[in-house]
N, C-alpha and C positions, 0 to 999 in steps of 0.2 A: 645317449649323447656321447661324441666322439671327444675322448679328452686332446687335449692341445699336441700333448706329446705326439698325440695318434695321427691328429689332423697335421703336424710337419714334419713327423716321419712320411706318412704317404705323399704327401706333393714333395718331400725330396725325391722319392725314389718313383713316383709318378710322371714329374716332367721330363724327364726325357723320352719317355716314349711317348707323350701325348705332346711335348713339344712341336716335336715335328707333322702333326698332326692338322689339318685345317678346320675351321670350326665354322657351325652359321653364323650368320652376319646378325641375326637381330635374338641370337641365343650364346655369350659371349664364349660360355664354359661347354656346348655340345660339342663336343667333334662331329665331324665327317667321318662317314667310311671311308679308307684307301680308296680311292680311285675315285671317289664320289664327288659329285657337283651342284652348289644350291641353284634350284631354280626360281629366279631372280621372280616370273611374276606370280610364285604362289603364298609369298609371305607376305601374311596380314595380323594385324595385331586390334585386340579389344580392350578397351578398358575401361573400369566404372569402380565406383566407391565397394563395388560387393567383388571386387576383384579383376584379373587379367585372363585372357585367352592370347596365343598364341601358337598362326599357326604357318608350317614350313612345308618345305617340299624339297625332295634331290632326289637324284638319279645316277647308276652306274653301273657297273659288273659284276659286283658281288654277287652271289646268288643268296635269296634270302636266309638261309639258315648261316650262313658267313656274317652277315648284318646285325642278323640277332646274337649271333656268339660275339662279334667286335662291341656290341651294346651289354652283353651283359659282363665281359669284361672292363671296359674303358669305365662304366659310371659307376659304380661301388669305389674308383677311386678316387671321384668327384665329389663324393657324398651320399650319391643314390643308394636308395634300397629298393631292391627288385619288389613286387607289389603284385604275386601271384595273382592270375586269374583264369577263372573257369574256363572263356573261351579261347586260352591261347591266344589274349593280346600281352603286347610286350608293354606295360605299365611299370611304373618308377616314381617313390615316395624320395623327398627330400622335403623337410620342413613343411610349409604350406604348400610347397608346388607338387604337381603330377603331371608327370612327362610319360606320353601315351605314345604309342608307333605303329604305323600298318607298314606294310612290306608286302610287295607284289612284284612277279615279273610278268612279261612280255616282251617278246621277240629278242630274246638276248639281254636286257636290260632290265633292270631292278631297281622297281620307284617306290623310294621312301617319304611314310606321313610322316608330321611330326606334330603333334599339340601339345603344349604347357599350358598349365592352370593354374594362375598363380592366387592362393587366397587369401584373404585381405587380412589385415593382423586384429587379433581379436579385441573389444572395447572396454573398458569396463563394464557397461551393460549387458558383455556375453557371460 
């Protein structure tokens, strides 16, 4: 757990460079990659008592290893912890959520997944 000190030392010295940064629309604290643009009809969102799915979409010029280096710097200051995995997807622990990523190009252009999973807070009866 990230002591207090911890958590406003990094958003001091966090928000400027992520300030200038633009972020999804229905994910308040993701950035964007430089150059990147959400794509307005691929976000859709679930939700039910067993929890949230959400999911986005953008596109731009980064080339995907630029993407994933801008994600695995930018979200360890947000909170994220990176969430190794076998197949070389780009996965991210914060509390109950996991924020997953695909990244693919064609023809010059580099299209980003994005899904959050947000789990539901535990009951007494868990």
């Amino acid at each position: 757990m990230m002591s207090r000190f911890a958590l406003a030392f990094v958003a001091v010295f966090a928000a400027p460079a992520l300030a200038e940064a633009a972020y999804f629309s229905a994910i308040e604290d993701l950035p964007l990659p430089p150059g990147f643009t959400e794509r307005a009809s691929a976000g859709e969102g679930f939700g039910s008592e067993s929890g949230r799915i959400v999911l986005l979409a953008a596109e731009g010029v980064l080339t995907p290893v630029a993407v994933r280096e801008f994600y695995y710097e930018a979200l360890p200051q947000l909170g994220w912890s990176v969430s190794p995995q076998t197949d070389g997807t780009l996965v991210f622990q914060r509390g109950r959520e996991e924020l997953s990523f695909t990244v693919d190009s064609a023809d010059g252009r580099t299209m980003l997944g994005v899904r959050l999973v947000v789990l539901p807070a535990p009951s007494n009866g868990d």
